[in-house]
N, C-alpha and C positions, 0 to 999 in steps of 0.2 A: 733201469732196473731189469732184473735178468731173472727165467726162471730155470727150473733142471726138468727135462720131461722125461722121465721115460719114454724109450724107445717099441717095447712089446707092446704098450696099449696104450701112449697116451697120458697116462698118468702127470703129474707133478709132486716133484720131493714137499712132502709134507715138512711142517716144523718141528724141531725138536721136542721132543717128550709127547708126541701123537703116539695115541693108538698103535696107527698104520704109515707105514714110512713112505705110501703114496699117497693121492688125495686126486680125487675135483674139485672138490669143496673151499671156493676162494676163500673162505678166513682161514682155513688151513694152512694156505700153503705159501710154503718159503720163499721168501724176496730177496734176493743176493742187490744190493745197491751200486754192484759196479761186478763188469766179464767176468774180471780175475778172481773175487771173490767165487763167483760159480763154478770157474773152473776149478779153486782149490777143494771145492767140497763132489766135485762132478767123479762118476761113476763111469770111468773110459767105456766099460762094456759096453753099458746098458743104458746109459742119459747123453740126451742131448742141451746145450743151451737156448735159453728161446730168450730175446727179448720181449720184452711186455711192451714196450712198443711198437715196435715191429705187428706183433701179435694182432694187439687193438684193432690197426692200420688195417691189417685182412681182413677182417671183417667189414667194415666199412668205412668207408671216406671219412674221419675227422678230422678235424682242425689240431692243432699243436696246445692249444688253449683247454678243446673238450680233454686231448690225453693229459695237460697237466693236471686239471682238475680232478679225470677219474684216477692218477696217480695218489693225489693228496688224500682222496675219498679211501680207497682202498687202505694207502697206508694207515689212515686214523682206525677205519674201520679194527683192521687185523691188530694195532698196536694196541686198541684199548678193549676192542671186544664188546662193543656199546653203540647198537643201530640207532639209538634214541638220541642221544649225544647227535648224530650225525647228521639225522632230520631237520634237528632243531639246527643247527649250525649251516647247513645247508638252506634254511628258510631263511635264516640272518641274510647269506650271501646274496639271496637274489632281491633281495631287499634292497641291499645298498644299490644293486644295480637300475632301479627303476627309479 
């Protein structure tokens, strides 16, 4: 998963029909699911590509398991827009694991 950052401040390409066409605000913001797709939407100027795993990984040590998880997380979060949904299904998960 790939995202676009702006180069000035940091920013990331928000989703379409946003407000503001940059964002911090991770339900905001635009998930390109494969390079090429970021690169047809990228801003030669002014964006850079970041992988979101790559990403994670700098911040600190996780396992291949934590990033797939907070990948699925994220995606459900941004595709439905419903933290409560997520709670609840992330309480199932750890469930089955005990």
């Amino acid at each position: 998963m790939y995202l676009l950052k702006r180069i000035e401040d940091g920013r990331f390409v928000a989703k379409r029909g946003m407000a503001n066409s940059y964002t911090f605000d991770i339900t905001d913001i635009r998930i390109f699911a494969t390079r090429k797709a970021a690169e047809l939407n990228r801003c030669v100027e002014n964006e850079v590509i970041v992988s979101l795993e790559d990403m994670m990984k700098e911040k600190e040590e996780i396992t291949t398991d934590m990033v797939k998880f907070l990948f699925s997380a994220i995606n459900f979060i941004v595709d439905t827009g419903k933290l409560a949904e997520f709670q609840m299904w992330e309480a199932k998960e750890a469930e089955k694991k005990l």
